[in-house]
N, C-alpha and C positions, 0 to 999 in steps of 0.2 A: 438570023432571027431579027425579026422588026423591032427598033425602040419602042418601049413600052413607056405610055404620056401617064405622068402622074402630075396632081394641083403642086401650086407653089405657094409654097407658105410666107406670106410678108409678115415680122414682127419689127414694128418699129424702131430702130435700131441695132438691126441687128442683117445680116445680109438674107437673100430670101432663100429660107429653105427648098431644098429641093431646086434650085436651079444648075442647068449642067456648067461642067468647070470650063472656065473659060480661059487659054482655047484648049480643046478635048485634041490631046493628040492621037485618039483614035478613035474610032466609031464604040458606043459604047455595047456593050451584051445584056440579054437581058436580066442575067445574075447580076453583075454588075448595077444596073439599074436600080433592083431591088434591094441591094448592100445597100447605097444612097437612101434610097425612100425609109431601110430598117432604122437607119445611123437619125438620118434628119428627125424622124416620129421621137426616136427615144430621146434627144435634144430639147424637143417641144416638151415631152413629158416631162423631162427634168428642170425645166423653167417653168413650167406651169406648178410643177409642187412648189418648187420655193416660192413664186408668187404668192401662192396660195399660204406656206407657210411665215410668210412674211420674212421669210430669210436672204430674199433680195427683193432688188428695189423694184418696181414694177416700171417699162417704159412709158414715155408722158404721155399725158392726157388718158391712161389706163385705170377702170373702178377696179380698185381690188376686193368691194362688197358683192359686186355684181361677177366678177368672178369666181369670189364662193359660192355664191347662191347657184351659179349657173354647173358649177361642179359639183355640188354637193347635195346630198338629202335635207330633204325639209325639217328632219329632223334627227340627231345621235344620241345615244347614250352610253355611257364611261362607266364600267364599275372599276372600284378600286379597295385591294382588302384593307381591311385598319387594323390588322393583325399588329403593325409595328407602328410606333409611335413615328408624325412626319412634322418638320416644322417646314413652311415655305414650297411644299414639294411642289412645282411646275407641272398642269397637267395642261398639255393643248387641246382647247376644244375650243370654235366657235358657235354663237349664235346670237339671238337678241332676245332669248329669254330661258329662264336658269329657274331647274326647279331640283331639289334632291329628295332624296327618300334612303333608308336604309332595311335590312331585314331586323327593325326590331327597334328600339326605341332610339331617338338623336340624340345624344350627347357630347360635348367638350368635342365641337367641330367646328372651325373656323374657315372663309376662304378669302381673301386679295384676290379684286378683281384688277386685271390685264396690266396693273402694275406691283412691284413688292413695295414702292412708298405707300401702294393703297392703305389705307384702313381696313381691318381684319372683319368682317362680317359672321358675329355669331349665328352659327344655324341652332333654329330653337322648332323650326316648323316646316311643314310640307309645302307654304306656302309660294307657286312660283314668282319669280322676279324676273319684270320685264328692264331689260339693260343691256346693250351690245357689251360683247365681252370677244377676244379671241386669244386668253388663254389665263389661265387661274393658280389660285396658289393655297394648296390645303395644308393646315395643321391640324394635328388631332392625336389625343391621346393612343395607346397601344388597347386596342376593341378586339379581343381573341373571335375570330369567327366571325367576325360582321364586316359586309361589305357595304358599300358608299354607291349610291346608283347616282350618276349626273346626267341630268337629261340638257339639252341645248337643244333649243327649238328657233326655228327659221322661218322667217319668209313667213308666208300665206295659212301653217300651220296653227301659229298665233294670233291670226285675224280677230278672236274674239277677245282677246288681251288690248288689241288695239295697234295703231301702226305700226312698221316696221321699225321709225326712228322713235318708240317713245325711251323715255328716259326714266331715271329713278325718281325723276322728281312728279311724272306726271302719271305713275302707278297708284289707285285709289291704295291709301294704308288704310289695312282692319283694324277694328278698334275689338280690342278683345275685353270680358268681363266673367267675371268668376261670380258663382255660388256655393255656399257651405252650410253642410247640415248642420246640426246640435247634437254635440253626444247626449243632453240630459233629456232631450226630448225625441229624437229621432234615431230609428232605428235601435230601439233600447233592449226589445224583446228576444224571448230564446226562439232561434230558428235550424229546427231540424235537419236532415240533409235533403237536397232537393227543396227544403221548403225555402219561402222571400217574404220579405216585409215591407210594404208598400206604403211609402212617403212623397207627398209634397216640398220640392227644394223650392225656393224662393225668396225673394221676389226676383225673379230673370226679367232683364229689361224688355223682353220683348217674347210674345205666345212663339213667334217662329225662328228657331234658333240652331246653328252648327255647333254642337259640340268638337272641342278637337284633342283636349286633354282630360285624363281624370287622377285624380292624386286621391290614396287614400289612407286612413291609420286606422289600425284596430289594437285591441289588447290580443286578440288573437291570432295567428296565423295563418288562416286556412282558406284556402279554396274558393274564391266568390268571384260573383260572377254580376254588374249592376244589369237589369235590366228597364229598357225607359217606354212607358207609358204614353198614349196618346190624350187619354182618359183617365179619370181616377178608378173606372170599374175596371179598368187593368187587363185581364187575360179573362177569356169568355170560351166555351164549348162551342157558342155559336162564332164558326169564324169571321162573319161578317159584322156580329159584333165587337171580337178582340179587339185590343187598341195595339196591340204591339208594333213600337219604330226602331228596336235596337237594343242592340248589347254590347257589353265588353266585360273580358273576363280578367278576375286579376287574381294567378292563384300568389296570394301570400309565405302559403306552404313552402312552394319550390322560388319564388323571385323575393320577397319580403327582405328588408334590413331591419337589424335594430343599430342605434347608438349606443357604442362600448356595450356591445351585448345585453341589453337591458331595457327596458321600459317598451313601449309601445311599437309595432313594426309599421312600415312603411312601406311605397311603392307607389307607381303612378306609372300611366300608358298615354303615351302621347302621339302627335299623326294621326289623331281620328279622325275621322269626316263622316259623322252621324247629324243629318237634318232630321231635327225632333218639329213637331207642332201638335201646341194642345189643340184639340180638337173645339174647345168648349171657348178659345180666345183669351184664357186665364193668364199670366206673369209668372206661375208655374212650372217647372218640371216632375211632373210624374215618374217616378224611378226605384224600381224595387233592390232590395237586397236579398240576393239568392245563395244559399251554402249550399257548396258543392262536393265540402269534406266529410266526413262518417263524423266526423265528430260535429259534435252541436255547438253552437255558438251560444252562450252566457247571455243569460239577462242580465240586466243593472251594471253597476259597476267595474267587473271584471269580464266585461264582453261589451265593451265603448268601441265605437265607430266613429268614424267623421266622413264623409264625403267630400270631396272640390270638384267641380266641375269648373274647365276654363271654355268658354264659346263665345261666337261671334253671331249678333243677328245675320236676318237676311229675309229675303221680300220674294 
């Protein structure tokens, strides 16, 4: 059987894969050939992941960025459960920009980036962060059922974030700002089920606005649901008149807390990205309150609301 010619692999320090053994005391076969070419490939594989892992050294003058990038997806995502409480946990992921989300709201989540001297980074928001990173270190409390999505984005994917090398320093930070209603004034009336009660939040620094959180208190527990207004004629038969830009629902009912069992209940939903704009160019938020429970919600005193709304302009 004729020798079968395969390429030679040169890795800089290293001898060149795939070269025959010198001197061959016999003609080689073509089994034989193919044993070589199996053994050499799976070598290369195995110095390429550790390169890659960073668990050996790369030979000189070798990008180990350019590496990744040329081995890897533009982009990965990690889920990880928070069933169990984790301090420190190591998780390896590269990229140069870092965003999380969970099934349901963020809380008591920290991560150290690509060292454990790092400083702990509170996650409060969906918002991503551009920063090379190649590998993380999550704490978090014990979250029955909820998983941790990590996305790592690369290369060309993030283009509209901006270069490949930006850094933390040269990521625009959002300036966020809240609005709150008045219990003695807003939203004071009794409202049916299915029925809302449409209010004016203000003064919002600016007509075009993201909403991304909303925190609420009622004396009641039940079922509501805000929805937000482009307009102050609010919802219309005609639909090219309706104003409607969003919702979110908060039932109190089934998620609500109180403190030590008593007084007013609580709750808030976070991770929104609802772009509102008044129509009219007002410093306004248009925003109704909807009950979605059989029971009705109290006028006066004993059927107080508050709304918070936390958002960030935008143009």
């Amino acid at each position: 059987m004729p020798e079968l010619e395969h390429p030679i692999f040169e890795i800089p320090g290293r001898p060149q894969y795939g070269a025959p053994p010198t001197p061959a005391p016999s003609p080689r076969t073509g089994a034989n050939e193919l044993m070589i070419i199996h053994n050499d490939l799976a070598s290369i594989k195995s110095d390429l992941d550790a390169w890659i892992a960073g668990s050996k050294p790369l030979p000189e003058n070798w990008d180990r960025e350019a590496l990744v990038s040329g081995t890897k997806k533009d982009y990965e995502v990690k889920t990880i459960a928070l069933d169990a409480a984790n301090t420190d946990l190591p998780i390896f992921i590269q990229g140069n920009v870092l965003a999380v989300w969970t099934d349901g709201a963020i809380s008591d989540l920290s991560l150290r980036v690509n060292h454990l001297s790092a400083s702990a980074l509170p996650l409060r928001a969906f918002v991503p962060l551009a920063i090379k990173f190649y590998q993380l270190f999550l704490s978090n409390s014990a979250q029955t059922g909820k998983t941790l999505y990590l996305f790592a984005g690369r290369g060309a994917n993030v283009a509209a974030l901006g270069s490949g090398s930006v850094g933390p320093s040269e990521v625009p930070i959002p300036h966020f700002f809240t609005t709150r209603s008045d219990k003695d004034t807003e939203f004071t009336g009794a409202i049916a089920q299915y029925a809302m009660e449409l209010e004016a939040l203000g003064w919002i620094t600016s007509p075009k606005i993201r909403i991304v959180k909303v925190a609420m208190e009622a004396d009641q527990a039940l079922d509501w649901r805000l929805i937000f207004w482009s307009k102050s004629t609010a919802d219309d038969t005609d639909l090219d008149v309706d104003s409607f830009e969003g919702d979110v629902e908060l039932d109190m009912a089934s998620f609500g807390f109180q403190i030590a069992g008593a007084g007013q209940y609580y709750m808030e939903v976070d991770g929104l990205d609802i772009y509102y704009a008044n129509e009219n160019g007002s410093k306004v938020c248009q925003v109704a309150l909807q009950n979605l429970s059989a029971t009705a919600k109290n006028a006066g005193a004993t059927g107080e609301v508050t709304v918070k709304l936390t958002y960030e302009e935008y143009t």
